[in-house]
MOPAC internal coordinates of N, CA, C and O (Angstrom, degrees):
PM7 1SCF
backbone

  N    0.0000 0     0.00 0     0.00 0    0    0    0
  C    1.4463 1     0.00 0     0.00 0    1    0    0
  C    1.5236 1   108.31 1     0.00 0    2    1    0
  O    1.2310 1   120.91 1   -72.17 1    3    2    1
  N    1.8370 1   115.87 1   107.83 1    3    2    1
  C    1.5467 1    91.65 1   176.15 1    5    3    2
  C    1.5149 1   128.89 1   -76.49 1    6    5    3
  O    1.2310 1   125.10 1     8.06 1    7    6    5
  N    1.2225 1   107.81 1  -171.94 1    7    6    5
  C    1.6088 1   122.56 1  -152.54 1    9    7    6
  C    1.6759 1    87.09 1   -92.58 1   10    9    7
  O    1.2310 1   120.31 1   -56.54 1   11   10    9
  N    1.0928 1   117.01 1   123.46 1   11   10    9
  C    1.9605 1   116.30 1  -177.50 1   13   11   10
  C    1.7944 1    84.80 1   -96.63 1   14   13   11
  O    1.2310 1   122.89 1   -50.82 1   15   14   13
  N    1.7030 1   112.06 1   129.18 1   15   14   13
  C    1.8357 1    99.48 1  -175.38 1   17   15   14
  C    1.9167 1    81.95 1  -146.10 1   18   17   15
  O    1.2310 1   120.32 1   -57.52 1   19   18   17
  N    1.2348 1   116.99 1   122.48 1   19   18   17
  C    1.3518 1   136.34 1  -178.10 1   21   19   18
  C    1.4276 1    93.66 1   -96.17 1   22   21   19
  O    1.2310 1   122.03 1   -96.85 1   23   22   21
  N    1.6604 1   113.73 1    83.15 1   23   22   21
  C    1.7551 1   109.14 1   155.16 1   25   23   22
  C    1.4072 1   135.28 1   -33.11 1   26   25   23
  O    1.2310 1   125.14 1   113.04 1   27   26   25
  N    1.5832 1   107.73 1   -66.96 1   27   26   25
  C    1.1302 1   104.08 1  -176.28 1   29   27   26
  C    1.2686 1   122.75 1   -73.59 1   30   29   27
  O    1.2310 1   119.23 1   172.43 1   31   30   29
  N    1.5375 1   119.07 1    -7.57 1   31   30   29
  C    1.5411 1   122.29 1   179.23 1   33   31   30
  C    1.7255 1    99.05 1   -71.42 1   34   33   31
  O    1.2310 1   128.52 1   137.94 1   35   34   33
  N    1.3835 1   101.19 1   -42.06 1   35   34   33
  C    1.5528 1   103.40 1   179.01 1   37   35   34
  C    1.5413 1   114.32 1   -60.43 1   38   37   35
  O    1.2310 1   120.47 1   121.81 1   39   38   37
  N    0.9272 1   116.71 1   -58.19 1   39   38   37
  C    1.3956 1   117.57 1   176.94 1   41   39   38
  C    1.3992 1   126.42 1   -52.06 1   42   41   39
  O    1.2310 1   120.98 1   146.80 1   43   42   41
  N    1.5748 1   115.73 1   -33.20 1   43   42   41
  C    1.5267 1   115.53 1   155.52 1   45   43   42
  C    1.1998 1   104.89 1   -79.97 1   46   45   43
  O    1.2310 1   107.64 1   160.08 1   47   46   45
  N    0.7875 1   140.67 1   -19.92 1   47   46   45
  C    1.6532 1   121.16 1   176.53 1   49   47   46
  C    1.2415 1   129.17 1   -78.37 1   50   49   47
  O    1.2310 1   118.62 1   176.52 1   51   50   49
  N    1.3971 1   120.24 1    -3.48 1   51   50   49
  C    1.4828 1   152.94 1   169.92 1   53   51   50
  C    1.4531 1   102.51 1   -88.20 1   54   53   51
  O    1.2310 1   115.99 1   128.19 1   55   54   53
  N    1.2751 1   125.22 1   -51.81 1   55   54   53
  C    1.3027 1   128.56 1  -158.42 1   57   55   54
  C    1.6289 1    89.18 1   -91.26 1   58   57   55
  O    1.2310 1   109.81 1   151.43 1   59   58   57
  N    1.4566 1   136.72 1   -28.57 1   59   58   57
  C    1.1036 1   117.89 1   160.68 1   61   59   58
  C    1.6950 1   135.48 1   -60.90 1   62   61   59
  O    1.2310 1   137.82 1   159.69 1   63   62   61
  N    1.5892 1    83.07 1   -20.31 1   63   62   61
  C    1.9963 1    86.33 1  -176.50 1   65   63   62
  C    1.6548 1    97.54 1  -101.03 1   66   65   63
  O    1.2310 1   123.18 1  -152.49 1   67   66   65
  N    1.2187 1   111.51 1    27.51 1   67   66   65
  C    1.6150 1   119.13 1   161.63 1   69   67   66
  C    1.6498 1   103.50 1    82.16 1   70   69   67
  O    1.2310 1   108.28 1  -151.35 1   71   70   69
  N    1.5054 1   139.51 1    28.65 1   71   70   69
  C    1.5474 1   113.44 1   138.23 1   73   71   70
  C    0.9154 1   102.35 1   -86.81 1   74   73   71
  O    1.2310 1   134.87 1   -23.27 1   75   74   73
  N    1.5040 1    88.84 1   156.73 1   75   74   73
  C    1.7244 1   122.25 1  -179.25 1   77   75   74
  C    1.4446 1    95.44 1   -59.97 1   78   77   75
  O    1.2310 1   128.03 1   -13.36 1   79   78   77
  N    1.6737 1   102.15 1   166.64 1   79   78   77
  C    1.7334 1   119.58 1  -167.64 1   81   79   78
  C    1.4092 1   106.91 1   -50.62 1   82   81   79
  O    1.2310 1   134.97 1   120.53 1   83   82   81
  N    1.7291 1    88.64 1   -59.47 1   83   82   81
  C    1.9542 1   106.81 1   176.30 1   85   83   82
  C    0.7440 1   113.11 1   -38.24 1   86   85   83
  O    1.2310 1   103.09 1    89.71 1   87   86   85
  N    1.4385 1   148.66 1   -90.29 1   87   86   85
  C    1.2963 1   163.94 1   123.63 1   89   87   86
  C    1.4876 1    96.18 1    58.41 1   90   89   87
  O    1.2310 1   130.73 1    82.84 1   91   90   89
  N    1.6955 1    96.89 1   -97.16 1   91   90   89
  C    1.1879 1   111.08 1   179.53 1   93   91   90
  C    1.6715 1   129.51 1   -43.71 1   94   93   91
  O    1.2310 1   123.08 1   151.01 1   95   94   93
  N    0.8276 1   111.70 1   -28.99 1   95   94   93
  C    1.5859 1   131.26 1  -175.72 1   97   95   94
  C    1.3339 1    89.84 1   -77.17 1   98   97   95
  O    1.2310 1   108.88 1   109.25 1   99   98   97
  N    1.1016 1   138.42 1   -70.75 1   99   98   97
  C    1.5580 1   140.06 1   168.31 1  101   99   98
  C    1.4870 1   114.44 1   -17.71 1  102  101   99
  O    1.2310 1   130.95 1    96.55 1  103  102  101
  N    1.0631 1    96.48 1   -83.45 1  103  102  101
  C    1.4846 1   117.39 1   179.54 1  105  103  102
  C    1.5702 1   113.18 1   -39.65 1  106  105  103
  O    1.2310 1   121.46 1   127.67 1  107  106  105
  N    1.4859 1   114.82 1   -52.33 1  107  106  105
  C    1.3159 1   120.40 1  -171.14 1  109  107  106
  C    1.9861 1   104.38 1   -68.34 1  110  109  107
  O    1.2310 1   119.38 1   148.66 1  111  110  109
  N    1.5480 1   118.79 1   -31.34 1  111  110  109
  C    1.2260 1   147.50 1   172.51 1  113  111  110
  C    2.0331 1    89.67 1   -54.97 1  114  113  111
  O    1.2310 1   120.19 1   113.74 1  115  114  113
  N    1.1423 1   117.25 1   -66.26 1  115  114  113
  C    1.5146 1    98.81 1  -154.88 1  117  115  114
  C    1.6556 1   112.95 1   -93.66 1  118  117  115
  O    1.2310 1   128.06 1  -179.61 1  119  118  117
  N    1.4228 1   102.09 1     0.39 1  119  118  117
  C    1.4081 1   119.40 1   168.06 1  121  119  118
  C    1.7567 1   113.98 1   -75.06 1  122  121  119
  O    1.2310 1   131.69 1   138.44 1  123  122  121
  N    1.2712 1    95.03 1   -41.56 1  123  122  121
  C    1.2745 1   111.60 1   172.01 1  125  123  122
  C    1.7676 1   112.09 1   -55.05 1  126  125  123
  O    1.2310 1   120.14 1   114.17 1  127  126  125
  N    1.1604 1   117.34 1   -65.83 1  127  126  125
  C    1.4825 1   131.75 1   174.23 1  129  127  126
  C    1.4683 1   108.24 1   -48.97 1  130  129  127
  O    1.2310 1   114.06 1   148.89 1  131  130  129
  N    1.2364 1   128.84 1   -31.11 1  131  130  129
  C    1.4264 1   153.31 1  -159.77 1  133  131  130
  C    1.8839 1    91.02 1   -90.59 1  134  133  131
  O    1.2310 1   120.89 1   112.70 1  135  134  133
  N    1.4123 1   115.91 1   -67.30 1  135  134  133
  C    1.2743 1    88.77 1   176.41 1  137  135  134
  C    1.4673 1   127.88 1   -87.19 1  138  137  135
  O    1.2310 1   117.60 1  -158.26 1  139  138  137
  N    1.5652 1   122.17 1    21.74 1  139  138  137
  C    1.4496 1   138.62 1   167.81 1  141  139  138
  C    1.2436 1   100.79 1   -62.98 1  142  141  139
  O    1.2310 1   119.73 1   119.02 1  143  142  141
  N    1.4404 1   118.11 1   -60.98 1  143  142  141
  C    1.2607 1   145.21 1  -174.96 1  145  143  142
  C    1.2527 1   117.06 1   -61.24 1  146  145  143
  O    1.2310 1   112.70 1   159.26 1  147  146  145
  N    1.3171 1   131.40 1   -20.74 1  147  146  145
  C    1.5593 1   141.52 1  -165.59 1  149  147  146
  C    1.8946 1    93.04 1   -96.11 1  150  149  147
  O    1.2310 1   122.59 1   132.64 1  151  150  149
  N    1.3085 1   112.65 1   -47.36 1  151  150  149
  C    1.3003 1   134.65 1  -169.00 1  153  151  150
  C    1.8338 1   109.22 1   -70.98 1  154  153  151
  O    1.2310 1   129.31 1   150.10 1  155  154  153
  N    1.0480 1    99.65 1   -29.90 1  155  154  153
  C    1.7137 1   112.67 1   175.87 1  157  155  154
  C    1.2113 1   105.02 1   -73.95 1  158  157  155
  O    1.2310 1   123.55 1   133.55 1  159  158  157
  N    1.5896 1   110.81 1   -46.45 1  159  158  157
  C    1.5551 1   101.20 1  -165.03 1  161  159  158
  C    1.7604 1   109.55 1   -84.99 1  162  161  159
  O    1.2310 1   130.55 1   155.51 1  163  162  161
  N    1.1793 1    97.25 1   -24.49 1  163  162  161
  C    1.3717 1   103.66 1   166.68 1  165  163  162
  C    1.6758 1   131.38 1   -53.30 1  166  165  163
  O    1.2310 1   132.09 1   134.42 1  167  166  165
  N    1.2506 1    94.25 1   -45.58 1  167  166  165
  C    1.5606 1   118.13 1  -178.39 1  169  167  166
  C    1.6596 1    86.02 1   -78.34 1  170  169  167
  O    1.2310 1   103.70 1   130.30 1  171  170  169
  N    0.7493 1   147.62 1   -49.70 1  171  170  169
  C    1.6320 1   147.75 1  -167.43 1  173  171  170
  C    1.4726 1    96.99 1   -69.17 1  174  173  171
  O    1.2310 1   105.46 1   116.31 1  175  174  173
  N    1.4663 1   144.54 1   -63.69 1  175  174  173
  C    1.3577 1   156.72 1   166.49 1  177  175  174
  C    1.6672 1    94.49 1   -31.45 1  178  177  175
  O    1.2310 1   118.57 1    87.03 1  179  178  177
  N    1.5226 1   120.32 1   -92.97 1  179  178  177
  C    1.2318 1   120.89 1  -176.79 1  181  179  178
  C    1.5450 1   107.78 1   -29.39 1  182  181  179
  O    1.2310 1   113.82 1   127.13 1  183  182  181
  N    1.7309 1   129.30 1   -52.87 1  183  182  181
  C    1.5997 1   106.06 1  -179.61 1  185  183  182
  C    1.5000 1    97.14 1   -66.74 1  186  185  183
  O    1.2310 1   108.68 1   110.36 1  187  186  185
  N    1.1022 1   138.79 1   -69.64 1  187  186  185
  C    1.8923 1   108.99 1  -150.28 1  189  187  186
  C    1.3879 1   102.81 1   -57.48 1  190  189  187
  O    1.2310 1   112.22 1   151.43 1  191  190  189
  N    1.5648 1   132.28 1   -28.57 1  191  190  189
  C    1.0437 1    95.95 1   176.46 1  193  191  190
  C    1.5085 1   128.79 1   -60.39 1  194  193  191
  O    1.2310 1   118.26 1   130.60 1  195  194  193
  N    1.6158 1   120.92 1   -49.40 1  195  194  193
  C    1.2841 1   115.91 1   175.53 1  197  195  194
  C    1.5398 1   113.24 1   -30.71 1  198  197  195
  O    1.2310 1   120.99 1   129.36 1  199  198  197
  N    1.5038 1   115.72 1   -50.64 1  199  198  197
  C    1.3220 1   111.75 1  -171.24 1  201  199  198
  C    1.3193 1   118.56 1   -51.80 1  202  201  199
  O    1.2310 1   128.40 1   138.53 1  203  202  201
  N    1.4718 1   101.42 1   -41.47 1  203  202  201
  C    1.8624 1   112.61 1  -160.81 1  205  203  202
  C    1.7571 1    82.96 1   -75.97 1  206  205  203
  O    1.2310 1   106.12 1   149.37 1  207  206  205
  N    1.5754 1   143.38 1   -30.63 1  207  206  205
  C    1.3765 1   127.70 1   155.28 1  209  207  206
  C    1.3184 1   123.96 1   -11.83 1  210  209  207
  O    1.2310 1   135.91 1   102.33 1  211  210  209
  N    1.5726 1    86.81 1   -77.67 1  211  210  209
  C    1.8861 1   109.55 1  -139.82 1  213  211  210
  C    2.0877 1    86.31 1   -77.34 1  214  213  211
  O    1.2310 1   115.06 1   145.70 1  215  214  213
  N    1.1043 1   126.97 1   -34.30 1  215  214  213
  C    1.5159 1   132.48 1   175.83 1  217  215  214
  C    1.6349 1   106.36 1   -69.20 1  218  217  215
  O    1.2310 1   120.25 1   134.91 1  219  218  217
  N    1.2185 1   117.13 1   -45.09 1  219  218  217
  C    1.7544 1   107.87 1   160.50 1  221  219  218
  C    1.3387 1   113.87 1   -63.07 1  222  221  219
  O    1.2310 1   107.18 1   142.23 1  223  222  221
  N    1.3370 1   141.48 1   -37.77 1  223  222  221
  C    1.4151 1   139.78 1   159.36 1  225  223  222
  C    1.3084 1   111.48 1   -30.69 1  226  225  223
  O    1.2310 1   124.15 1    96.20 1  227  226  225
  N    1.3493 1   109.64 1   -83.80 1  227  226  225
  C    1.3880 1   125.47 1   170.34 1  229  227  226
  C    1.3235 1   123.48 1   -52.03 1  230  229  227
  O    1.2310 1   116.35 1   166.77 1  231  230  229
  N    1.2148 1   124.55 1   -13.23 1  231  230  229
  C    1.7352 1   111.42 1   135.89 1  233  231  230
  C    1.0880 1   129.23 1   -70.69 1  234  233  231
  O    1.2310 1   118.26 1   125.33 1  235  234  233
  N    1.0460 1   120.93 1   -54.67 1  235  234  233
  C    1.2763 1   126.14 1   163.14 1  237  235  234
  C    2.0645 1   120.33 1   -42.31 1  238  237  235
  O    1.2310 1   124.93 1   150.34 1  239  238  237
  N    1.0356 1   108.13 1   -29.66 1  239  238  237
  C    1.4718 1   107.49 1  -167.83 1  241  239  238
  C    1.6964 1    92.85 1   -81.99 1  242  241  239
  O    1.2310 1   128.92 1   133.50 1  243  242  241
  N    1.4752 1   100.42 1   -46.50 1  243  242  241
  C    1.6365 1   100.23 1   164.57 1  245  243  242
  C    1.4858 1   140.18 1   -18.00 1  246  245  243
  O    1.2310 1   138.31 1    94.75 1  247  246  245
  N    1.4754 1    82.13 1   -85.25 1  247  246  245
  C    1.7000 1   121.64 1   169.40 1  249  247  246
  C    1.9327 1    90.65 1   -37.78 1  250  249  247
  O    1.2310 1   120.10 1    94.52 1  251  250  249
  N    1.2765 1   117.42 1   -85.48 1  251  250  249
  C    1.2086 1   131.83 1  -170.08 1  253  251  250
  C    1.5297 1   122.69 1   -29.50 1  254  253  251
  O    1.2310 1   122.55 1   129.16 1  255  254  253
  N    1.7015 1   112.72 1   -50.84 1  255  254  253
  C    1.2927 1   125.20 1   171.57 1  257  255  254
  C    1.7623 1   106.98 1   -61.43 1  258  257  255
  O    1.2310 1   127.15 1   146.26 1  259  258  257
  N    1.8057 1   103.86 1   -33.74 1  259  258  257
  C    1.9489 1   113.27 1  -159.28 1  261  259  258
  C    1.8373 1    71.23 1   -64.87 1  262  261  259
  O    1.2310 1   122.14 1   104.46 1  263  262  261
  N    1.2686 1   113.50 1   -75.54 1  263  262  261
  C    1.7506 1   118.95 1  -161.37 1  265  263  262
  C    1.7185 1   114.52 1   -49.01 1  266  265  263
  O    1.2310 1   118.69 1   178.94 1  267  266  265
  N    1.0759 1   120.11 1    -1.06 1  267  266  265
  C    2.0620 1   108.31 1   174.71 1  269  267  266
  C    1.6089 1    96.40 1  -120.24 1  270  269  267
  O    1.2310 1   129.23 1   177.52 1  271  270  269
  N    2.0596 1    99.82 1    -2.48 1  271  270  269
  C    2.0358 1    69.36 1   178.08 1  273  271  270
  C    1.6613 1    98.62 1   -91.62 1  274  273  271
  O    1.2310 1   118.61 1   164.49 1  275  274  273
  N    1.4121 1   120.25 1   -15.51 1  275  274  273
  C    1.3658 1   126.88 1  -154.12 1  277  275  274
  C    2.0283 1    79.36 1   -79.18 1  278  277  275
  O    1.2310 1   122.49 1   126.00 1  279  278  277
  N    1.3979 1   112.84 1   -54.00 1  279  278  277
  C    1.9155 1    99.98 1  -174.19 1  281  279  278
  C    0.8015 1    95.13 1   -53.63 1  282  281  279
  O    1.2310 1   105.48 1   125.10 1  283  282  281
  N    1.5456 1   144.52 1   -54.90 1  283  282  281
  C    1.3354 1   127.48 1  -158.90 1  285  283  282
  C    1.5113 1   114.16 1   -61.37 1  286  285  283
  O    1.2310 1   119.70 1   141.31 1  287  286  285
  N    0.9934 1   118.18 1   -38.69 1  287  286  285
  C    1.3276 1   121.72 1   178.07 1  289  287  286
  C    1.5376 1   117.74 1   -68.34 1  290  289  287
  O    1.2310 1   116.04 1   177.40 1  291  290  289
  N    0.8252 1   125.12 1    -2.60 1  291  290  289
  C    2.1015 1   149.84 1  -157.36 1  293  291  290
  C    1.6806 1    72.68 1  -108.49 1  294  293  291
  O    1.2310 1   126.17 1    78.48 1  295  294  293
  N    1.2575 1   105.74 1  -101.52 1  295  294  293
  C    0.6858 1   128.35 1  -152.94 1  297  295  294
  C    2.4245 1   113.80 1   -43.61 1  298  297  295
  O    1.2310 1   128.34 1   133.73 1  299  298  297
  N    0.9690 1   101.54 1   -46.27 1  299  298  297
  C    1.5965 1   106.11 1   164.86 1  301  299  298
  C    1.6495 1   104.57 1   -64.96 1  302  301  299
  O    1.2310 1   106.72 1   144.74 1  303  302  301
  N    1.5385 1   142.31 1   -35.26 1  303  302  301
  C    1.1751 1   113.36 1   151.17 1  305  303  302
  C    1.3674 1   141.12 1   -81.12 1  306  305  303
  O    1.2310 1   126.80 1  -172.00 1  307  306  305
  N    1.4509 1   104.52 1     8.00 1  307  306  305
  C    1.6043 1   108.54 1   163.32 1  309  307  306
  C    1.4728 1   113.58 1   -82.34 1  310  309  307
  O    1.2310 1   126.06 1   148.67 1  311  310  309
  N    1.3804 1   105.95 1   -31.33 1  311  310  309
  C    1.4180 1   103.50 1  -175.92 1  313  311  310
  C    1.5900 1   110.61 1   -83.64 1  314  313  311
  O    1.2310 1   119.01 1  -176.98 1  315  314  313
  N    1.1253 1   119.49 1     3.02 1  315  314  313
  C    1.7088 1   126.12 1  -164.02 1  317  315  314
  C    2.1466 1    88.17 1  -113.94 1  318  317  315
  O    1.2310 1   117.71 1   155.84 1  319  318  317
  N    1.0034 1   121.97 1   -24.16 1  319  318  317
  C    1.1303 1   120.35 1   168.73 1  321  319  318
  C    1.8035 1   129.05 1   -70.44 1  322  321  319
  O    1.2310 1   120.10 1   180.00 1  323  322  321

């Protein structure tokens, strides 16, 4: 979900609680970069996670197929007994 961030509301709203223009313009400037940066790593997090997903799946689908061939196999020498 991205981050909705109203610059210039920020920046007057700074310059209303008395920093100077600069200041504020600054500030609103590296906040900005700040949530570029929040959003990268995020978007970077969300892919490994998918990955670390679809690779727990596929253990699991593993595991699952290793465990019904081993019953099946139980089970065809119980019935051969």
């Amino acid at each position: 979900m991205p981050i909705k961030f109203d610059a210039l509301r920020h920046a007057r709203n700074l310059v209303k609680a008395g920093i100077p223009q600069d200041q504020a313009y600054a500030h609103t400037l590296a906040f900005l970069a700040a949530l570029g940066d929040l959003a990268t790593h995020r978007s970077d997090a969300e892919a490994r996670l998918e990955t670390l997903y679809s690779e727990l799946n596929n253990m699991w689908d593993t595991a699952w197929a290793e465990m019904n061939s081993k019953s099946d196999a139980l089970w065809a020498n119980r019935r051969s007994i």
